[in-house]
C-alpha positions in Angstrom: 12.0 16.3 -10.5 14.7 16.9 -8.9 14.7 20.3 -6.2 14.1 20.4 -2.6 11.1 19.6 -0.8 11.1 23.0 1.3 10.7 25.2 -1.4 7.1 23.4 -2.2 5.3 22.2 1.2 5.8 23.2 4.9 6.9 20.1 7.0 3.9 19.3 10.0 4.9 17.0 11.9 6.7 13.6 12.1 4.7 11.2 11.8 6.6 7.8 12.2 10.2 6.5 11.4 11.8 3.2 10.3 14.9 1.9 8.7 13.3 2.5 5.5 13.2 6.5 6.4 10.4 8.6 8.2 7.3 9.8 7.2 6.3 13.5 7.5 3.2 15.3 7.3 3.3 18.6 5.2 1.1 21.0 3.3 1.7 22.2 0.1 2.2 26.0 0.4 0.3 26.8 -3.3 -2.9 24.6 -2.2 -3.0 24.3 1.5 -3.4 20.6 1.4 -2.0 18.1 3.5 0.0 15.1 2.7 2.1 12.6 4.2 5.6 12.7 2.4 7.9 9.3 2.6 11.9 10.6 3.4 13.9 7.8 2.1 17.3 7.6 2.2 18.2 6.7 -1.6 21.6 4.8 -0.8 19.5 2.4 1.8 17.1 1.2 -0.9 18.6 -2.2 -1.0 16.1 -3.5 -4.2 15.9 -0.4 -6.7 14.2 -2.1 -8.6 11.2 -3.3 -6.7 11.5 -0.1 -5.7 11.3 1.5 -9.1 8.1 -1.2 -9.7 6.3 0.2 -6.8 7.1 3.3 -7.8 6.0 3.1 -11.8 3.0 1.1 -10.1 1.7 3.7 -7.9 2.0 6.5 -10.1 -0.3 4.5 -12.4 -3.3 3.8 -10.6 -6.5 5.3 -9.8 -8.8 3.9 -7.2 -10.3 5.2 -4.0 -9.1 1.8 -2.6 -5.6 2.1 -3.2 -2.9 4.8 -1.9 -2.5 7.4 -3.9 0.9 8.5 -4.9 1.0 12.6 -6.2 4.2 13.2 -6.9 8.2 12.4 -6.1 11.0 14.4 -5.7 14.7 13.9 -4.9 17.9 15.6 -3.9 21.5 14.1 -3.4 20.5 11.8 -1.0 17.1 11.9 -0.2 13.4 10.6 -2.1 10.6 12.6 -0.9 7.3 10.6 -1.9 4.4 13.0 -1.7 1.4 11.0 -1.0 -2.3 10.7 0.5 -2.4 10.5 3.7 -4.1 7.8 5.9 -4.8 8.4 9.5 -6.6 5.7 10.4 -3.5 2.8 11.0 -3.3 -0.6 9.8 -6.5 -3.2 9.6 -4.5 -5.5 11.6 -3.7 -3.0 14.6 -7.7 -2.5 14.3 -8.1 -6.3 14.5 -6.0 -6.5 17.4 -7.9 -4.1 19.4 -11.0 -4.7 18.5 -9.7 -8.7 19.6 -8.5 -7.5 23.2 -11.7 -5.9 23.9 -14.2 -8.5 22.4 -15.6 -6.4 20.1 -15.3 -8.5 17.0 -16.6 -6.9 13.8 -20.0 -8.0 12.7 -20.9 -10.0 9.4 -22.2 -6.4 8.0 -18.7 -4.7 9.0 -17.1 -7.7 7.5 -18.9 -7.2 4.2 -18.4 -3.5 4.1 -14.3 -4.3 4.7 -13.9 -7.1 2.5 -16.3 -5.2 -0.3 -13.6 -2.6 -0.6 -10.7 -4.7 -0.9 -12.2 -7.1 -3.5 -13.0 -4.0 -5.6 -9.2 -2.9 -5.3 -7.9 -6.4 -6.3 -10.5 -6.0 -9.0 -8.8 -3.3 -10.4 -5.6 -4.4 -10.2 -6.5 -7.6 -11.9 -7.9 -5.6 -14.7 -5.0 -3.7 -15.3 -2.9 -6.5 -15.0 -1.2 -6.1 -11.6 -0.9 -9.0 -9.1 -0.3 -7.1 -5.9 1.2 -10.8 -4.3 1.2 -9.9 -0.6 -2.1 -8.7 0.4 -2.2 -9.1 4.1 -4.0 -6.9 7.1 -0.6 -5.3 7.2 -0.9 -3.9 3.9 -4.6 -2.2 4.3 -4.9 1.4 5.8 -8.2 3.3 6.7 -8.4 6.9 5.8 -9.5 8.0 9.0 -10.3 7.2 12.6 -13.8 6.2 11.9 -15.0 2.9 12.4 -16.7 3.1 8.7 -13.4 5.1 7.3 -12.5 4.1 3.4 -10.0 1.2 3.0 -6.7 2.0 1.8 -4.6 -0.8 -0.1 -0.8 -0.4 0.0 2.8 -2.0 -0.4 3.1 -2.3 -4.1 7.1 -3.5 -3.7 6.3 -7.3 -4.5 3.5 -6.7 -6.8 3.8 -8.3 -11.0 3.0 -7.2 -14.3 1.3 -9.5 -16.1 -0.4 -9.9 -19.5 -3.2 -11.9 -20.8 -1.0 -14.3 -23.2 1.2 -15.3 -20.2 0.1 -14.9 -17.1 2.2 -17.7 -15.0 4.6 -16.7 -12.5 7.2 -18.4 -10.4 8.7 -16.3 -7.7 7.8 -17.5 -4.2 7.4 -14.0 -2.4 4.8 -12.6 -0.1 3.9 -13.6 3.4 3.3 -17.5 4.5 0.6 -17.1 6.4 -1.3 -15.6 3.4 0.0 -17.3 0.3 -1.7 -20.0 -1.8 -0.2 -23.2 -2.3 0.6 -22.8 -5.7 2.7 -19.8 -4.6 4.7 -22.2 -2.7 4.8 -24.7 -5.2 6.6 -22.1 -7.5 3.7 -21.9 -10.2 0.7 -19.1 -10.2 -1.2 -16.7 -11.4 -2.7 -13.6 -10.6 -5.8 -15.6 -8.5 -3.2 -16.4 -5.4 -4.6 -12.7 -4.6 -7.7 -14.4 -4.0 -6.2 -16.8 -1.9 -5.1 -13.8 0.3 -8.2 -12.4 0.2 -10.2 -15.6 1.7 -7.6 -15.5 4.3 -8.1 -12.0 5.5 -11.8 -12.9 5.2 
């Protein structure tokens, strides 16, 4: 759609900024709910379309586990992403803390964690999508809470695949995290599961 944001959600607060853009809280002035809303700049998407697959990707799917993407809009130069909002920061910033004040997570925490990301990767498996760079990075929580909901994000090097042909070659996602065979040029949609034993 193509309008300006104003004229459909009051802007918060800033929230954080990068290269890619900033992200803004606002509430939508016909529902009162809140949102965070990606500003991008459209000329500094370098990849459109790995941005346009994140984008078709996100719009797509439906799982408590995975950010939720509710709607886009655009003007001359900006992208406005409208979308849920986590406020509970990355898994790995939580692993770091928790690290610096020895206050590892349990084996039950662990469960509970690694639960809700296997049932995400589930559902993207099922619906053919190999998310291909699954990392603590890429994993929100909802809130502040130690037992807030797990959030999976990052869609940008994810892959279509079918069930006749499901091999693919490109070496992308993060070293630490990827399966040999990722490396070696030749995979499927299991290498998630590589990343998952990793995070583990």
């Amino acid at each position: 759609q193509t309008c300006a944001l104003p004229i459909y959600y009051n802007f918060i607060q800033e929230l954080g900024r990068g290269s890619f853009g900033h992200v803004i809280r606002v509430q939508n002035i016909n529902t009162g709910n809140i949102y965070a809303c990606k500003k991008l700049n459209k000329r500094q998407i370098a990849n459109k379309q790995r941005f346009k697959t994140e984008i078709d990707l996100l719009r797509a799917t439906d799982h408590p586990n995975i950010i939720r993407l509710y709607d886009i809009y655009e003007d001359n130069i900006f992208l406005y992403l409208i979308m849920e909002e986590c406020l509970g920061g990355e898994f790995f910033d939580r692993l770091a803390i928790r690290a610096k004040q020895l206050n590892m997570y349990t084996e039950k925490d662990a469960a509970r964690i690694f639960k809700q990301i296997l049932e995400a990767v589930n559902y993207l498996h099922a619906h053919g999508v190999c998310h291909r760079d699954l990392k603590p990075e890429n994993i929100l929580f909802s809130t502040v809470e130690d037992d807030s909901p797990l959030k999976l994000i990052d869609f940008g090097l994810s892959k279509v695949f079918n069930g006749d042909d499901n091999t693919m070659k490109g070496t992308v996602g993060t070293t630490f995290y990827m399966a040999p065979e990722v490396i070696r040029g030749k995979y499927n949609e299991k290498c998630d599961v590589w990343a998952c034993g990793i995070i583990l």
